[in-house]
Gaussian input, Z-matrix of N, CA and C with variables (Angstrom, degrees):
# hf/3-21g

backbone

0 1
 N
 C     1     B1
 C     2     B2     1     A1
 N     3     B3     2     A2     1     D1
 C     4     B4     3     A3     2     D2
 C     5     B5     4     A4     3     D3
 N     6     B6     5     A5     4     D4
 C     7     B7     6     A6     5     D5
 C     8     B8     7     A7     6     D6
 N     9     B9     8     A8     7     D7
 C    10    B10     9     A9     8     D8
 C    11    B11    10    A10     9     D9
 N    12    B12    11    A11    10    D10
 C    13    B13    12    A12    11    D11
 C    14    B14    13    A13    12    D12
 N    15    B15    14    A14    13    D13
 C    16    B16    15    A15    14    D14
 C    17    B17    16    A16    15    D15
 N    18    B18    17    A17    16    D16
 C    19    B19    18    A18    17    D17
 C    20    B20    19    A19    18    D18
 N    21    B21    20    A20    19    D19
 C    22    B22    21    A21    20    D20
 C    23    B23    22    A22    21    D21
 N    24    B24    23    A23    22    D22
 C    25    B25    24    A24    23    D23
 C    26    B26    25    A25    24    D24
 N    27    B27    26    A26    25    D25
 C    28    B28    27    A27    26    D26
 C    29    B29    28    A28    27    D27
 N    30    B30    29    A29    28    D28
 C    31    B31    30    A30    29    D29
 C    32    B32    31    A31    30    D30
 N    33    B33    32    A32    31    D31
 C    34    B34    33    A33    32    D32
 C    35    B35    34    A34    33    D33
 N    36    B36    35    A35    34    D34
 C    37    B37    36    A36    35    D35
 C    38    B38    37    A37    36    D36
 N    39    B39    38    A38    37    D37
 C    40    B40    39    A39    38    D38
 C    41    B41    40    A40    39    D39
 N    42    B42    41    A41    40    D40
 C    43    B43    42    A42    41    D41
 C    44    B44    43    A43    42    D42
 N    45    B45    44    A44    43    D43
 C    46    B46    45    A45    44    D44
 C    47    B47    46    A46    45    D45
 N    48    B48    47    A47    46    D46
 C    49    B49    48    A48    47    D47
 C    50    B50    49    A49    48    D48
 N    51    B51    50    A50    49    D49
 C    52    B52    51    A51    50    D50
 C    53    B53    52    A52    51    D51
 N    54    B54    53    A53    52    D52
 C    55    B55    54    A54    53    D53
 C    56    B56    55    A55    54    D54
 N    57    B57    56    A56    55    D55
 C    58    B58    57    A57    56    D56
 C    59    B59    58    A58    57    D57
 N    60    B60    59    A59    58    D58
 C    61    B61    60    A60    59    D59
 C    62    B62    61    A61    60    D60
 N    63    B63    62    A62    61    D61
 C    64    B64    63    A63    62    D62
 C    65    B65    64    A64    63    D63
 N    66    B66    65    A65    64    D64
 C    67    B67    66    A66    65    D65
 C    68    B68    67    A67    66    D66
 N    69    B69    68    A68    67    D67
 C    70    B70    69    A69    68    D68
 C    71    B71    70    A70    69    D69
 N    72    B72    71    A71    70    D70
 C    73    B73    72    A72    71    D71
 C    74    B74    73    A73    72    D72
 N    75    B75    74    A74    73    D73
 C    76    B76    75    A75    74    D74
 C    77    B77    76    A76    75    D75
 N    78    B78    77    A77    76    D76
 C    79    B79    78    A78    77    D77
 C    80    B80    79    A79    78    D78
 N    81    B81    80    A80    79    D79
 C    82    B82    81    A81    80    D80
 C    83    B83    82    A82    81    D81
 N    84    B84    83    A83    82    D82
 C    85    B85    84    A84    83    D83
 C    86    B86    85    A85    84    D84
 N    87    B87    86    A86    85    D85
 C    88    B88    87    A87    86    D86
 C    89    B89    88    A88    87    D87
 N    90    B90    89    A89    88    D88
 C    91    B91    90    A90    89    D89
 C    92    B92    91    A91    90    D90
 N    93    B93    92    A92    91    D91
 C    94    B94    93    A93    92    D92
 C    95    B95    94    A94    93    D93
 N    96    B96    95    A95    94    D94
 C    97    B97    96    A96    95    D95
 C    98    B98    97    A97    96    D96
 N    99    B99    98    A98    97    D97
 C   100   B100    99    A99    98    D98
 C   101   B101   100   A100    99    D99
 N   102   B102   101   A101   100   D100
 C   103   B103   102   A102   101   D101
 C   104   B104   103   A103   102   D102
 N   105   B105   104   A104   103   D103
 C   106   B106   105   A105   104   D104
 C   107   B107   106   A106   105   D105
 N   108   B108   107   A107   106   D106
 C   109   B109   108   A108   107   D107
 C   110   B110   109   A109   108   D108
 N   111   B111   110   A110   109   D109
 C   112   B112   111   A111   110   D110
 C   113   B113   112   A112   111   D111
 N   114   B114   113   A113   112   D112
 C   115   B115   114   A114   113   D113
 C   116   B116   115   A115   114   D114
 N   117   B117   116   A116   115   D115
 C   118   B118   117   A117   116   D116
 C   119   B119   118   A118   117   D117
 N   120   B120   119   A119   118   D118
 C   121   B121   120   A120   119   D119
 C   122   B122   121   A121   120   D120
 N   123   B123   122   A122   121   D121
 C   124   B124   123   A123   122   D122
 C   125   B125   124   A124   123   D123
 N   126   B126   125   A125   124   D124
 C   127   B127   126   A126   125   D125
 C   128   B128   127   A127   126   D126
 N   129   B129   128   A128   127   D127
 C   130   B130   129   A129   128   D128
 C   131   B131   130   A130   129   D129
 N   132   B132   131   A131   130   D130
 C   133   B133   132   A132   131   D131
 C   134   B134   133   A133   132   D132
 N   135   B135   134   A134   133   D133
 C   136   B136   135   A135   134   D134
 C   137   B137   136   A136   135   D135
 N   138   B138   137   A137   136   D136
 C   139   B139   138   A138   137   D137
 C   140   B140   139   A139   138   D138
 N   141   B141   140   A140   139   D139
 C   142   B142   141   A141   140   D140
 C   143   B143   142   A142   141   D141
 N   144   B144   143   A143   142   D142
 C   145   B145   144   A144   143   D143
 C   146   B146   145   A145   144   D144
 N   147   B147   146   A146   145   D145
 C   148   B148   147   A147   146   D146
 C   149   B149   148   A148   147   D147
 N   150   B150   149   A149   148   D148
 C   151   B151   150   A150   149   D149
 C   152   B152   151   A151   150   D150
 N   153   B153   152   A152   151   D151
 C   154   B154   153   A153   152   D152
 C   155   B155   154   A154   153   D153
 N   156   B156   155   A155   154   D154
 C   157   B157   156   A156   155   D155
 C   158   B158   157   A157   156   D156
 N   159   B159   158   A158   157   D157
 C   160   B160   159   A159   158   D158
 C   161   B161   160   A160   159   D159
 N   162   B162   161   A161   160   D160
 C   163   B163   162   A162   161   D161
 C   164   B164   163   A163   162   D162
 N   165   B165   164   A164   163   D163
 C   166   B166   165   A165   164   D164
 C   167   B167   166   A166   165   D165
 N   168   B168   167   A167   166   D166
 C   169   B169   168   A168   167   D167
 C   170   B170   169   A169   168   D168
 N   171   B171   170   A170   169   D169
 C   172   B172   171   A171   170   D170
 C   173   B173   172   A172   171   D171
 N   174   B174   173   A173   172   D172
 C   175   B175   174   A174   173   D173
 C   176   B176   175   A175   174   D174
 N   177   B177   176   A176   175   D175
 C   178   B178   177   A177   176   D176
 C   179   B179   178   A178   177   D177
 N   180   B180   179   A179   178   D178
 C   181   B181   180   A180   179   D179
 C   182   B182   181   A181   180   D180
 N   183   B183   182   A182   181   D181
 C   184   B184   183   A183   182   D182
 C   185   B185   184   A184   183   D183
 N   186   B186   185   A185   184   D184
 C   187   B187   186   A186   185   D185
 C   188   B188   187   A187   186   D186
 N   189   B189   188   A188   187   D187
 C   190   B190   189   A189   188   D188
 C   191   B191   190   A190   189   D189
 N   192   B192   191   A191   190   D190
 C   193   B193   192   A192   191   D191
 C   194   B194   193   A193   192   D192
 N   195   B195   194   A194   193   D193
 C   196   B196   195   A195   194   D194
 C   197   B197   196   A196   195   D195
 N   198   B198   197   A197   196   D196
 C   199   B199   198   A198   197   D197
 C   200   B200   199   A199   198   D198
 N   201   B201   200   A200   199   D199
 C   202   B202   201   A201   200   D200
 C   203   B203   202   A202   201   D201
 N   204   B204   203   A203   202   D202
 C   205   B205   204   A204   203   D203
 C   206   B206   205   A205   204   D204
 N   207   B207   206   A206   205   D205
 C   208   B208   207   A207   206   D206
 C   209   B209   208   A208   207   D207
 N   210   B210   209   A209   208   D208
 C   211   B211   210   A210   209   D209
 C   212   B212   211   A211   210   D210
 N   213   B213   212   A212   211   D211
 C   214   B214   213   A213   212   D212
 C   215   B215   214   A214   213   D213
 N   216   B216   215   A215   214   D214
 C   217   B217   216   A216   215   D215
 C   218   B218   217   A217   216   D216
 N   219   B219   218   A218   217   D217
 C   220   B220   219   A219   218   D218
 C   221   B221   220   A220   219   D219
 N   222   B222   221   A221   220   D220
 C   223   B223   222   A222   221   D221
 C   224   B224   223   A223   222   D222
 N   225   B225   224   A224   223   D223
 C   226   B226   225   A225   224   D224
 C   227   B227   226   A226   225   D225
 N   228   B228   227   A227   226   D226
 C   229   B229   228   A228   227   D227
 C   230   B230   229   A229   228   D228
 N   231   B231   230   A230   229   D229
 C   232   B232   231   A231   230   D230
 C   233   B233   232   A232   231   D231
 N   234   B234   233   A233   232   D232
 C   235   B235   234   A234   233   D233
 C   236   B236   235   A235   234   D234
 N   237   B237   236   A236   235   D235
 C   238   B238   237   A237   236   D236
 C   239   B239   238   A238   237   D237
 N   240   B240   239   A239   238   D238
 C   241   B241   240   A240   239   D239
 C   242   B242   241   A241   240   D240
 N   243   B243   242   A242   241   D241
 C   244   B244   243   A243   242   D242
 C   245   B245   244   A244   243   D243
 N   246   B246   245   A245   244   D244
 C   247   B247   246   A246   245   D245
 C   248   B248   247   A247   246   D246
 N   249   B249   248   A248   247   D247
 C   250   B250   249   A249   248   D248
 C   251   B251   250   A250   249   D249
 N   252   B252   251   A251   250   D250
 C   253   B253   252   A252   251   D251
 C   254   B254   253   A253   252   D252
 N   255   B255   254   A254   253   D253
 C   256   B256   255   A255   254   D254
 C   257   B257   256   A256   255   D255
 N   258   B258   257   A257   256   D256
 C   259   B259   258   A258   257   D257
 C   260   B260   259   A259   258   D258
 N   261   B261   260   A260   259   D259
 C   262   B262   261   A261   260   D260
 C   263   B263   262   A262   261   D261
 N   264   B264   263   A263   262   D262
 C   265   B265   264   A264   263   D263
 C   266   B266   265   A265   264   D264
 N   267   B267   266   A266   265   D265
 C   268   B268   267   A267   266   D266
 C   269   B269   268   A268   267   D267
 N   270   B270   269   A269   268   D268
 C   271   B271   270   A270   269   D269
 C   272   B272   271   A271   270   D270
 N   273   B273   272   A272   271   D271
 C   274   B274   273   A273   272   D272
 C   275   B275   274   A274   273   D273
 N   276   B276   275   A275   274   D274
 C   277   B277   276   A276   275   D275
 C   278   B278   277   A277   276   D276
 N   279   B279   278   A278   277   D277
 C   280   B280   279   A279   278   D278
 C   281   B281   280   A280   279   D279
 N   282   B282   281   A281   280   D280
 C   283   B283   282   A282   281   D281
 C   284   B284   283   A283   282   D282
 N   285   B285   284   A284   283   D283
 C   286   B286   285   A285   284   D284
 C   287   B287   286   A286   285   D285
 N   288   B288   287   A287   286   D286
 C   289   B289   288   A288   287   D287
 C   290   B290   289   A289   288   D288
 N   291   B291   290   A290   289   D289
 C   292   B292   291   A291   290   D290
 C   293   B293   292   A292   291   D291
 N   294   B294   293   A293   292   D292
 C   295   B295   294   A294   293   D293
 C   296   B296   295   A295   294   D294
 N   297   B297   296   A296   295   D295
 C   298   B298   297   A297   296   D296
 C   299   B299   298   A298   297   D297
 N   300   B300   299   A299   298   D298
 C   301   B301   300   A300   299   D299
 C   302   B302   301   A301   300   D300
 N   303   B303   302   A302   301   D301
 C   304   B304   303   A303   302   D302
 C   305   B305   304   A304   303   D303
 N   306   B306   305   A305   304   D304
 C   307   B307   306   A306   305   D305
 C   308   B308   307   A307   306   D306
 N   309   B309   308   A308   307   D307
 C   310   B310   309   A309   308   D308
 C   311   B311   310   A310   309   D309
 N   312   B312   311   A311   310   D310
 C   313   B313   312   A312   311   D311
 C   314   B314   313   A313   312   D312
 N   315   B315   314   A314   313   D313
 C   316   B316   315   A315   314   D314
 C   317   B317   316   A316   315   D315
 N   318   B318   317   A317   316   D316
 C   319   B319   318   A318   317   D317
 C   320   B320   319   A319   318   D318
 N   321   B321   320   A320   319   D319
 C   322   B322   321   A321   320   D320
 C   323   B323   322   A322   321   D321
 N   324   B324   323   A323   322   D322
 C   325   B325   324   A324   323   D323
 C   326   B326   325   A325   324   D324
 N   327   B327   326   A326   325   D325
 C   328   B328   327   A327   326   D326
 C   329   B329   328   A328   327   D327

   B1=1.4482
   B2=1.5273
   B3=1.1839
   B4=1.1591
   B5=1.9331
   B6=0.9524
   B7=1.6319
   B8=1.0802
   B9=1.8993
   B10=1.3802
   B11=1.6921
   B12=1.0650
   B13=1.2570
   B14=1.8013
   B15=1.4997
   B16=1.8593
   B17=2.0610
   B18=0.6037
   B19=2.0209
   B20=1.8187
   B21=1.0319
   B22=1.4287
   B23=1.4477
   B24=1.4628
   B25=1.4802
   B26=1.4370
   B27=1.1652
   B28=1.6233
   B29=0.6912
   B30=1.5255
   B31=1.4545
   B32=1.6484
   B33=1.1657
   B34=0.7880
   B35=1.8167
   B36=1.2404
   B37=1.6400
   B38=1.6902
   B39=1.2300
   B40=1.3321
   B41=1.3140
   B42=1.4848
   B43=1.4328
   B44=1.3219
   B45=0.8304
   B46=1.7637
   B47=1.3836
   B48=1.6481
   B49=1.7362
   B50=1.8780
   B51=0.9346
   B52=1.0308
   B53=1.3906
   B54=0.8842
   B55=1.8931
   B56=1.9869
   B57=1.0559
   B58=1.4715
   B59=1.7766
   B60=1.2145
   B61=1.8673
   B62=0.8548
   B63=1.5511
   B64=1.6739
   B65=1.4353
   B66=1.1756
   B67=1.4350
   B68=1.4508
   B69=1.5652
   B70=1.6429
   B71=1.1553
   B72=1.7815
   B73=1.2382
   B74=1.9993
   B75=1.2710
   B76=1.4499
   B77=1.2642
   B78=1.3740
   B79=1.4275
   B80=1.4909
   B81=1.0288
   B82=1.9399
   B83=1.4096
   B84=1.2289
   B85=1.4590
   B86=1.2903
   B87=1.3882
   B88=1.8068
   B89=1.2908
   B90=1.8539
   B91=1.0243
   B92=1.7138
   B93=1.2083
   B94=1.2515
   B95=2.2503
   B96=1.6483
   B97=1.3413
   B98=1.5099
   B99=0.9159
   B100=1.0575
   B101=1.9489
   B102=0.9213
   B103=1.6749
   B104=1.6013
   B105=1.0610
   B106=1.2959
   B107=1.7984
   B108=1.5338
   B109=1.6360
   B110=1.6989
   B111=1.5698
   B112=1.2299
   B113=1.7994
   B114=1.3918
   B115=1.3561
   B116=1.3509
   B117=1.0553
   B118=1.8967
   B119=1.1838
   B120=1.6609
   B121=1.1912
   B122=1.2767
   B123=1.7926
   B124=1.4816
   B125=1.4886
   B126=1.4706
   B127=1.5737
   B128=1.5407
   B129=1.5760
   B130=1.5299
   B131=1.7178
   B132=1.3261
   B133=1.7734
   B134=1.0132
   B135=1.3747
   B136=1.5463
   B137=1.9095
   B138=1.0410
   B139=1.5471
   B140=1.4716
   B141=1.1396
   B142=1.6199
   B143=1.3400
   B144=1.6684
   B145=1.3827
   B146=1.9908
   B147=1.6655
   B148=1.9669
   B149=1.4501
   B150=0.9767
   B151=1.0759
   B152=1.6876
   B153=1.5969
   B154=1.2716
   B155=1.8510
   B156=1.3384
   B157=1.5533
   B158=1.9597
   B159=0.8623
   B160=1.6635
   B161=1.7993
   B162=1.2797
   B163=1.4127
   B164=1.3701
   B165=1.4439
   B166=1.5816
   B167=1.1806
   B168=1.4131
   B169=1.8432
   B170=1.8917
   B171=1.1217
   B172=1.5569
   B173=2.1044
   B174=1.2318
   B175=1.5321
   B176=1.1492
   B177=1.4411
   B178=1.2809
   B179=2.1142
   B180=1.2606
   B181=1.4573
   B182=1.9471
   B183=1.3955
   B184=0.9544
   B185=1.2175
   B186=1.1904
   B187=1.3768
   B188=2.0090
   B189=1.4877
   B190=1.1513
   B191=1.5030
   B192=1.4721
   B193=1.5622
   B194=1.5939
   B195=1.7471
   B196=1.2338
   B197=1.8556
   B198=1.3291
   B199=1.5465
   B200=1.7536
   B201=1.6448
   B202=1.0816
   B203=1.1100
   B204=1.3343
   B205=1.7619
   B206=1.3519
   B207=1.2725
   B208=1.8853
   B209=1.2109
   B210=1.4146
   B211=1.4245
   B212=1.5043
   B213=1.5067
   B214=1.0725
   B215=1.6296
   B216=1.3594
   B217=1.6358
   B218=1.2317
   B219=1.8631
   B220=1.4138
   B221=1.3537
   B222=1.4660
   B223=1.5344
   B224=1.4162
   B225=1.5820
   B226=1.4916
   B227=2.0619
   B228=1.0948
   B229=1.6794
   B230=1.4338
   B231=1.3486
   B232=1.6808
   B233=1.9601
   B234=1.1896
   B235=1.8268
   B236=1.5483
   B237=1.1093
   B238=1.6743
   B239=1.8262
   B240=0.9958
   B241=1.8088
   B242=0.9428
   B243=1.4080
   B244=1.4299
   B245=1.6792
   B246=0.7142
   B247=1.9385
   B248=1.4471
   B249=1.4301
   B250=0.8958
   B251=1.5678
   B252=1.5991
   B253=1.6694
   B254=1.9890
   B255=1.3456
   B256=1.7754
   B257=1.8889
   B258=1.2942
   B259=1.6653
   B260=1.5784
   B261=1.7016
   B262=1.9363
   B263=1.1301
   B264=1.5802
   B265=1.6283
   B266=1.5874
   B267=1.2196
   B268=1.4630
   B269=1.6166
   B270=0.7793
   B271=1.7928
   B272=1.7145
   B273=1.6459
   B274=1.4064
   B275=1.9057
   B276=1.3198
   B277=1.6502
   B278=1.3376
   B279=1.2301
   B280=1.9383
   B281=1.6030
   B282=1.6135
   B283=1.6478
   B284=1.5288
   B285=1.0699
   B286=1.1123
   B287=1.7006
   B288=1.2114
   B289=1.2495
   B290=2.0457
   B291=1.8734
   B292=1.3983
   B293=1.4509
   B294=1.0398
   B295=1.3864
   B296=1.6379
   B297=1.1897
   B298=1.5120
   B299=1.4325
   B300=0.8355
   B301=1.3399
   B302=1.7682
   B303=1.2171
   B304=1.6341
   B305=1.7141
   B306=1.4300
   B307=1.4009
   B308=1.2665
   B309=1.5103
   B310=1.4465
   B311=1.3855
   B312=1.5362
   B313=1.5990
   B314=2.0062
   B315=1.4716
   B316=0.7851
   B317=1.5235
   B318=1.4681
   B319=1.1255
   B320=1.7006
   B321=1.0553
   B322=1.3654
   B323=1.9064
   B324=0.8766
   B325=1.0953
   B326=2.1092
   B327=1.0925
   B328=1.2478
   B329=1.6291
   A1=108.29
   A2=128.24
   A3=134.86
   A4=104.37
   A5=134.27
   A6=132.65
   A7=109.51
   A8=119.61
   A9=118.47
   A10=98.47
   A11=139.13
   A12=153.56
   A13=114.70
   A14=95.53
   A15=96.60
   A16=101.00
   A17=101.50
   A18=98.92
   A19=96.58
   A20=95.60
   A21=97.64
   A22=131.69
   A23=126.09
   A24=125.35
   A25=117.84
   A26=127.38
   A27=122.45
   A28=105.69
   A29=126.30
   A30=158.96
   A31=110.48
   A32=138.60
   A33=153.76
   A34=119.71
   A35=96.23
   A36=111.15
   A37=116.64
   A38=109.81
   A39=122.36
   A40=114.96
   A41=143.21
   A42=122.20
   A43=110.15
   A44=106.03
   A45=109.26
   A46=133.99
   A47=102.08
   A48=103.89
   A49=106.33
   A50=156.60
   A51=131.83
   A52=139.54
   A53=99.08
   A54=96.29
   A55=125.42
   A56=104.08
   A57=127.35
   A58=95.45
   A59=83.70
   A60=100.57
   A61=116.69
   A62=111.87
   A63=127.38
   A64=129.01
   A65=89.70
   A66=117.18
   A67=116.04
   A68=107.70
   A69=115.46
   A70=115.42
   A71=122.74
   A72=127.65
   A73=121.14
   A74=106.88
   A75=115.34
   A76=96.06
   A77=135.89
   A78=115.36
   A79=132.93
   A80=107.61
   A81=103.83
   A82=95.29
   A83=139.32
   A84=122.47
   A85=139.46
   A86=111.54
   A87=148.56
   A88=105.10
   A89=132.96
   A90=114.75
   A91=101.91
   A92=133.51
   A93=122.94
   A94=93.55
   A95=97.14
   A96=97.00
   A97=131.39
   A98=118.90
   A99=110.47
   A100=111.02
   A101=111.01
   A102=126.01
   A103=89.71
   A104=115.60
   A105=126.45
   A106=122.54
   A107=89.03
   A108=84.57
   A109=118.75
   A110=106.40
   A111=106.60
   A112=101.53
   A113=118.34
   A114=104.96
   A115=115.42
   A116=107.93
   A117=93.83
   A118=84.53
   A119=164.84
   A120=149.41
   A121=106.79
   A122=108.54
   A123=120.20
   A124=123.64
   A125=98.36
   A126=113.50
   A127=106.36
   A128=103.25
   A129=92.82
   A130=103.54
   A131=111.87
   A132=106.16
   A133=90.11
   A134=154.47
   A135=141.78
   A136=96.69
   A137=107.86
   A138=99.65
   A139=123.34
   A140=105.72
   A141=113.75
   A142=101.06
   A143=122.28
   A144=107.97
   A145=108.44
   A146=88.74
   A147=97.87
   A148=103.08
   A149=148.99
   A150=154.36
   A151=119.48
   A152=109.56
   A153=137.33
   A154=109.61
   A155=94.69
   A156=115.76
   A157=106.63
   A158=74.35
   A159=65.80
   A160=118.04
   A161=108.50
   A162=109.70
   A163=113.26
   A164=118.98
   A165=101.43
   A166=124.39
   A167=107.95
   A168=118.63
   A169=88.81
   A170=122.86
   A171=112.45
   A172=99.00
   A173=98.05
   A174=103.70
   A175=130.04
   A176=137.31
   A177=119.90
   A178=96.14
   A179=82.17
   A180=111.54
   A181=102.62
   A182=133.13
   A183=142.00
   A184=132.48
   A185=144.98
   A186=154.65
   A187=95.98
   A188=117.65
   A189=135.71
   A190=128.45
   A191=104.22
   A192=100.60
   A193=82.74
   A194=134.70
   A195=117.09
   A196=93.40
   A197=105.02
   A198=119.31
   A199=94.90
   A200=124.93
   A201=114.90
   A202=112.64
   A203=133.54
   A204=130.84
   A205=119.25
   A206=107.83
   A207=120.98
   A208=115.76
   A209=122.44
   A210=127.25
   A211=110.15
   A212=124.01
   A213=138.28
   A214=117.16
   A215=108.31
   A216=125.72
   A217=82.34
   A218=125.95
   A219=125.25
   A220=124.63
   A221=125.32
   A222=112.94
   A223=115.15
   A224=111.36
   A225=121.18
   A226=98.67
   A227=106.13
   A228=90.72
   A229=146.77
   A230=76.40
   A231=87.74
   A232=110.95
   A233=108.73
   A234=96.17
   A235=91.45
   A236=105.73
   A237=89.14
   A238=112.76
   A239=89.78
   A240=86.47
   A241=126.58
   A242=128.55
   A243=139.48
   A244=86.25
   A245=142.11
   A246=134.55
   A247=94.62
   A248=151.41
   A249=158.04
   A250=117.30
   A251=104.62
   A252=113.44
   A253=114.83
   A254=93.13
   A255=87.58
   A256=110.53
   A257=104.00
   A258=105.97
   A259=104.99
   A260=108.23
   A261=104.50
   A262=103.42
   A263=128.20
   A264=120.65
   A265=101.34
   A266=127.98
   A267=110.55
   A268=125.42
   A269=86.27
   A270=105.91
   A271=113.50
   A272=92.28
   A273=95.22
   A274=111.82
   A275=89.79
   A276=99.47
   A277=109.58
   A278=111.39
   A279=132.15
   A280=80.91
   A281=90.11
   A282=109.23
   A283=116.56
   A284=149.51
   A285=147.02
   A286=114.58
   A287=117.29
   A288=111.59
   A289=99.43
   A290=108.77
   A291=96.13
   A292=122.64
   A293=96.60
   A294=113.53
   A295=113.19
   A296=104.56
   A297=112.16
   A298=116.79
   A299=159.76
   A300=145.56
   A301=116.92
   A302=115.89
   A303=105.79
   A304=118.30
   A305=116.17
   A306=108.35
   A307=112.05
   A308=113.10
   A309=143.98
   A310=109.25
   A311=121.75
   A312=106.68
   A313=112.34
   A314=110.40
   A315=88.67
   A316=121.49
   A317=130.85
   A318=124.31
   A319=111.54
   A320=109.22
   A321=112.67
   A322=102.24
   A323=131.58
   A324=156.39
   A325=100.34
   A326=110.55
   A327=112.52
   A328=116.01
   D1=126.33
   D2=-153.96
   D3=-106.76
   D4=157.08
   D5=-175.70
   D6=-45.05
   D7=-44.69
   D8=-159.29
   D9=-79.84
   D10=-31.80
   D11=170.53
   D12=-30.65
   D13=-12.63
   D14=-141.67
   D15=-95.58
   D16=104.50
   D17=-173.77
   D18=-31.67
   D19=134.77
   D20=158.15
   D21=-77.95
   D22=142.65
   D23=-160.44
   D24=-90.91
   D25=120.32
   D26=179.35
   D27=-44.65
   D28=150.39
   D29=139.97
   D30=-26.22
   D31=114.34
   D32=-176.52
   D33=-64.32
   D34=-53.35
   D35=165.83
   D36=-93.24
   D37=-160.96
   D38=174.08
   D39=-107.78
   D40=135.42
   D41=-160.38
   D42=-64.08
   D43=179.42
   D44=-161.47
   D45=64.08
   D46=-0.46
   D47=-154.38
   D48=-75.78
   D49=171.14
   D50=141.20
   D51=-79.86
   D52=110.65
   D53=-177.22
   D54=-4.81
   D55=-60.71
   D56=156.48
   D57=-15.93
   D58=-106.76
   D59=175.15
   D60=-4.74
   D61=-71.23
   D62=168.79
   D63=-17.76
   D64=-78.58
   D65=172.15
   D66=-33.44
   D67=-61.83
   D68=-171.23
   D69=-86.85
   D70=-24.10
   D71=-175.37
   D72=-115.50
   D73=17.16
   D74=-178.14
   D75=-79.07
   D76=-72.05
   D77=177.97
   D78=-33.51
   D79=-8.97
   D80=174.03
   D81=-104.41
   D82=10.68
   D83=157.94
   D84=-84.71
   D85=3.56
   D86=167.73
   D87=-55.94
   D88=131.94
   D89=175.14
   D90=-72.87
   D91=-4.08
   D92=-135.30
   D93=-107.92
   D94=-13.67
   D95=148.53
   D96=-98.42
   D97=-0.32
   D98=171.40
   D99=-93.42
   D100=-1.49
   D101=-177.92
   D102=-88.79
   D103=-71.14
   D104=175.71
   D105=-34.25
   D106=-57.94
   D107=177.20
   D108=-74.37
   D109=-7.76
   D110=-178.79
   D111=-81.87
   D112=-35.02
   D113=-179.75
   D114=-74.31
   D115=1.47
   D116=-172.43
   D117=-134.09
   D118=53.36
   D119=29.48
   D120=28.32
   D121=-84.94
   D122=-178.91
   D123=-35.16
   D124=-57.94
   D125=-164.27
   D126=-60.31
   D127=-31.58
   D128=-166.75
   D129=-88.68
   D130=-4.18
   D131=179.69
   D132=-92.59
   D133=-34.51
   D134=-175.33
   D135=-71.96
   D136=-71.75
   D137=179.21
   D138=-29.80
   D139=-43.48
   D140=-170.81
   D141=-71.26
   D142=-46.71
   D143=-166.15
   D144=-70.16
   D145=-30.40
   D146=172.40
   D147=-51.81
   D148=-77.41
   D149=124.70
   D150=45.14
   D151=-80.78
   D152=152.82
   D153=-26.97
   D154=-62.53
   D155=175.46
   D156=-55.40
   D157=-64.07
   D158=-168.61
   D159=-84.41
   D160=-4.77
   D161=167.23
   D162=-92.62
   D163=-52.00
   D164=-179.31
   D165=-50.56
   D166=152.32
   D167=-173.16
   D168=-130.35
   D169=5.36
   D170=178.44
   D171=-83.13
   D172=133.12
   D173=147.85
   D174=-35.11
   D175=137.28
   D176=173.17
   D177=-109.03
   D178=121.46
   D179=-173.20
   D180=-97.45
   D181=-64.12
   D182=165.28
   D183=-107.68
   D184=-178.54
   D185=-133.86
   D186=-104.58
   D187=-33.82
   D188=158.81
   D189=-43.03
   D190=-38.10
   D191=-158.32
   D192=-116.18
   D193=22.20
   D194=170.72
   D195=-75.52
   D196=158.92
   D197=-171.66
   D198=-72.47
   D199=139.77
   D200=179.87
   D201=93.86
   D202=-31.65
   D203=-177.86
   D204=-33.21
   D205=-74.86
   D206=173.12
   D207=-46.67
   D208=-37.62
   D209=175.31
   D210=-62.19
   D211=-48.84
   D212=175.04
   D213=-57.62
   D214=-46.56
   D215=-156.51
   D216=-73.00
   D217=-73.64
   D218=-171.59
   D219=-60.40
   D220=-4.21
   D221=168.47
   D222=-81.73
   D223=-31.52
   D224=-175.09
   D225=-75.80
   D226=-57.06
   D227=165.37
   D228=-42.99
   D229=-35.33
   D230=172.30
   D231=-94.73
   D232=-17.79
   D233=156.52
   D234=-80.58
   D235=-80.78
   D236=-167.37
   D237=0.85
   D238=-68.13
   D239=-171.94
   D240=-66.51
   D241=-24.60
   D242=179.59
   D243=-86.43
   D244=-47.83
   D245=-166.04
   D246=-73.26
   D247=-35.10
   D248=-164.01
   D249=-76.62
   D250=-38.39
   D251=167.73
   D252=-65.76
   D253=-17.59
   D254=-178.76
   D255=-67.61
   D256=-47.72
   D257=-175.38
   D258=-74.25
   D259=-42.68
   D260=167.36
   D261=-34.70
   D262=-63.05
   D263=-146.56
   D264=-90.26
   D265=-18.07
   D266=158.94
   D267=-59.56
   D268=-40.41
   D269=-179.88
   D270=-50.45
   D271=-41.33
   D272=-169.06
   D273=-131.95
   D274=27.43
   D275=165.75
   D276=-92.83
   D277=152.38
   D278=-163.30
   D279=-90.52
   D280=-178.72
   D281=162.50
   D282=-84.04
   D283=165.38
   D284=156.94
   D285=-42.61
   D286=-48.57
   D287=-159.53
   D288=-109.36
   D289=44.19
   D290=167.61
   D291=-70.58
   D292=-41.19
   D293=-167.17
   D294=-53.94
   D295=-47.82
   D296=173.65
   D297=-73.03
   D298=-54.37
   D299=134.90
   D300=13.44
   D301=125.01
   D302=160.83
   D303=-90.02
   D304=167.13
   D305=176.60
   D306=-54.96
   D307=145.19
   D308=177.20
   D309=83.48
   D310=-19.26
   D311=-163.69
   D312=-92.81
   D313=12.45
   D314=-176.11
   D315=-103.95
   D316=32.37
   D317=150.66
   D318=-106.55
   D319=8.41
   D320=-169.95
   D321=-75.30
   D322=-62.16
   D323=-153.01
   D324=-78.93
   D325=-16.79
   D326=-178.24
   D327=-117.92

């Protein structure tokens, strides 16, 4: 098999990428890390709240000091807000074709 024979090798990045990047950040483009970082993501928020559980020595007096609260309170806040931009941006999305239109003509035509 002679050189010219030889398949050429994909590009490693995306054009434009910088080499740099490449280099340090091609391994996280595997689906098989991102599976990965999602389970041990997991493992370590379950641990931590186990954790929570078996280290605190405070009473639980209110709904606050159950182990896990903040973890709980701030995930639902933060969908809250992200679920909340879907009906915002209907509300306040244009038509496709505002922009093109000049002033005044665009109720004319509809």
């Amino acid at each position: 098999m002679s050189e010219n024979d030889k398949k050429p090798e994909a590009p490693l990045g995306e054009p434009g990428e910088h080499p740099m990047s490449v280099l340090l950040f091609s391994w996280m483009r595997g689906k098989l890390f991102l599976r990965m970082f999602a389970i041990v993501l997991g493992v370590v928020g379950v641990a931590s709240i186990g954790l929570e559980f078996w280290l605190s020595y405070k009473p639980i007096k209110d709904v606050t000091s159950v182990p896990g609260f903040y973890a709980v309170f701030g995930f639902l806040a933060f969908a809250l807000a992200v679920l909340s931009g879907w009906p915002l941006g209907k509300l306040l999305r244009r038509r496709e074709d505002y922009y093109e239109t000049r002033s005044g003509e665009a109720g004319r035509d509809r």
